[in-house]
C-alpha positions, 0 to 999 in steps of 0.5 A: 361483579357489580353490588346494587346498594340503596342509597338512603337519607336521599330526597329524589325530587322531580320539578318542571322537567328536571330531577333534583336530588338532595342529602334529607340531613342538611340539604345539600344538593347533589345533582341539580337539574337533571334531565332524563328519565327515572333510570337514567337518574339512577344510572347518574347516581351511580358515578364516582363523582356523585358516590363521593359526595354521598359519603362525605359526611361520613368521611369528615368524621375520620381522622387524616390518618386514616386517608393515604399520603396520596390525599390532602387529609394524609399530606397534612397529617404528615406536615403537622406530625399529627397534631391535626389529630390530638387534641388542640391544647396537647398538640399546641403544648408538645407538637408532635414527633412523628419520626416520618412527618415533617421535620420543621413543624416542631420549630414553628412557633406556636402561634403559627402551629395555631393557625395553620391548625385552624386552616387544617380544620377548615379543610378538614370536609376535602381532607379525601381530594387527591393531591393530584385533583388539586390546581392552582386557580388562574389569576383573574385579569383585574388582579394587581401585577408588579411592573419591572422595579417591583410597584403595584400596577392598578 
């Protein structure tokens, strides 16, 4: 059984033979440059893909604890016992203790929790990304590499 729902708060915008389609809250573009028909649009919206950038804004106002293990949101609430969840004052006085987080991230200095809580927060739009989604960029071929004995090769 398939459930047709209106997506609304989007703007459908069709300019020199090409559809454009944009959240009316902050103007993200969702699809740019389409080419098809009406229809075909709407059967284009109907993608997983496209559902999940429809639904973002809202998924970055829950907590990682709602998201599975399996997502970034759930594997850094359990490195950070929680912590990216609390209140940064509290969490940065006391870490937490979850008894199935991570073990070592109460023995990190608080400086470091600190940091590593502002690049959780950075992260915290992708926190609904699957782990498995997640690669390792190639190395551009300009990057610096080290020759045999360990020095910088330019």
């Amino acid at each position: 059984m398939v459930i047709r729902m209106r997506l609304r708060g989007l703007k459908r915008v069709f300019s020199r033979g090409r559809w454009y389609v944009y959240r009316r809250s902050d103007g993200e573009a969702i699809i740019q440059g389409f080419e098809g028909s009406r229809d075909e649009l709407m059967r284009k919206l109907e993608d997983p893909e496209l559902m999940q950038a429809y639904n973002r804004p809202r998924l970055q106002k829950r907590n990682a604890a709602d998201f599975p293990i399996e997502t970034l949101g759930g594997f850094i609430h359990f490195y950070a016992n929680g912590d990216i969840d609390r209140d940064r004052k509290q969490a940065l006085g006391q870490p937490g203790a979850e008894e199935a987080g991570y073990p070592k991230w109460s023995k990190l200095a608080r400086a470091t929790r600190e940091d590593y809580l502002d690049g959780f927060e950075f992260l915290r739009k992708d926190f609904d990304i699957l782990l498995t989604d997640i690669t390792q960029p190639d190395l551009p071929t300009n990057a610096p590499t080290r020759n045999g004995r360990g020095s910088l090769i330019r």
